[in-house]
N, C-alpha and C positions, 0 to 999 in steps of 0.2 A: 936488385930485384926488378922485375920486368914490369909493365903498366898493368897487365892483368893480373897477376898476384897481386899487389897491390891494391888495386881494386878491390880481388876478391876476399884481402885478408881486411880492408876498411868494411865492404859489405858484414862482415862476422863480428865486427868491433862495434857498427853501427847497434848491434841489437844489444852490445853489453853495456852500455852511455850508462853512467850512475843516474839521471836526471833524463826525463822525458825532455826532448825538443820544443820548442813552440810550434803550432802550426806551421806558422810561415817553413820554419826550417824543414817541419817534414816535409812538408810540399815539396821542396829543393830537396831535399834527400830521393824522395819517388821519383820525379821528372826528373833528375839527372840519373837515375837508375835506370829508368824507361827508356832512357835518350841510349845511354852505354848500352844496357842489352837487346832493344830492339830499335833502334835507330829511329826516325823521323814516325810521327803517329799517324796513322791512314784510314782511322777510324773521324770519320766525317761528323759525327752527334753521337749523342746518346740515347738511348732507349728509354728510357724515363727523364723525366724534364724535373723532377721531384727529387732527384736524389742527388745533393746538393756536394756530397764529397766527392762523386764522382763525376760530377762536373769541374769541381774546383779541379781536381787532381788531373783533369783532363788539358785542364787550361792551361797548367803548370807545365804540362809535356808538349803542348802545341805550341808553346810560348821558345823550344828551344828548337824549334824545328832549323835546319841549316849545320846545326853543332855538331861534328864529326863523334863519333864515338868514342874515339878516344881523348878530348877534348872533353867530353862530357864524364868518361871513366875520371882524368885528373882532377877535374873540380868536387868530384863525388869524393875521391882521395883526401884533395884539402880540406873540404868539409867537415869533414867527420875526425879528421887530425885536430883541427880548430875547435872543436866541440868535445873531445878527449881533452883538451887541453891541460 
């Protein structure tokens, strides 16, 4: 199976987890989903300074900025294999 099925059959597995993630991991769940489907963020701030998930989650997707996307597709892969576990 090729890196994007893969991906896209983890993305489908990701929403069925018996157990909710902890933060952290969602955060790493988004920001390497963010990274695989839209590459590098070019969104410079936020619109509101108040709304605190959307900062966080912002920071999690700026933090992989450089990580090819398919590099970010495999680790989103592990992840969610490791948390199926």
């Amino acid at each position: 199976m090729e890196l994007q099925q893969l991906f896209e059959q983890a993305v489908a597995n990701s929403k069925l987890l018996s157990e909710k993630p902890d933060n952290e991991t969602l955060l790493k769940l988004y920001s390497l989903f963010k990274q695989a489907t839209e590459g590098d963020t070019t969104d410079s701030g936020l619109s509101n300074p108040f709304d605190f998930v959307a900062k966080f989650k912002h920071e999690a997707w700026a933090k992989l900025a450089g990580t090819t996307k398919e590099s970010a597709m495999q680790q989103y892969v592990d992840l969610v294999t490791k948390l199926k576990g």
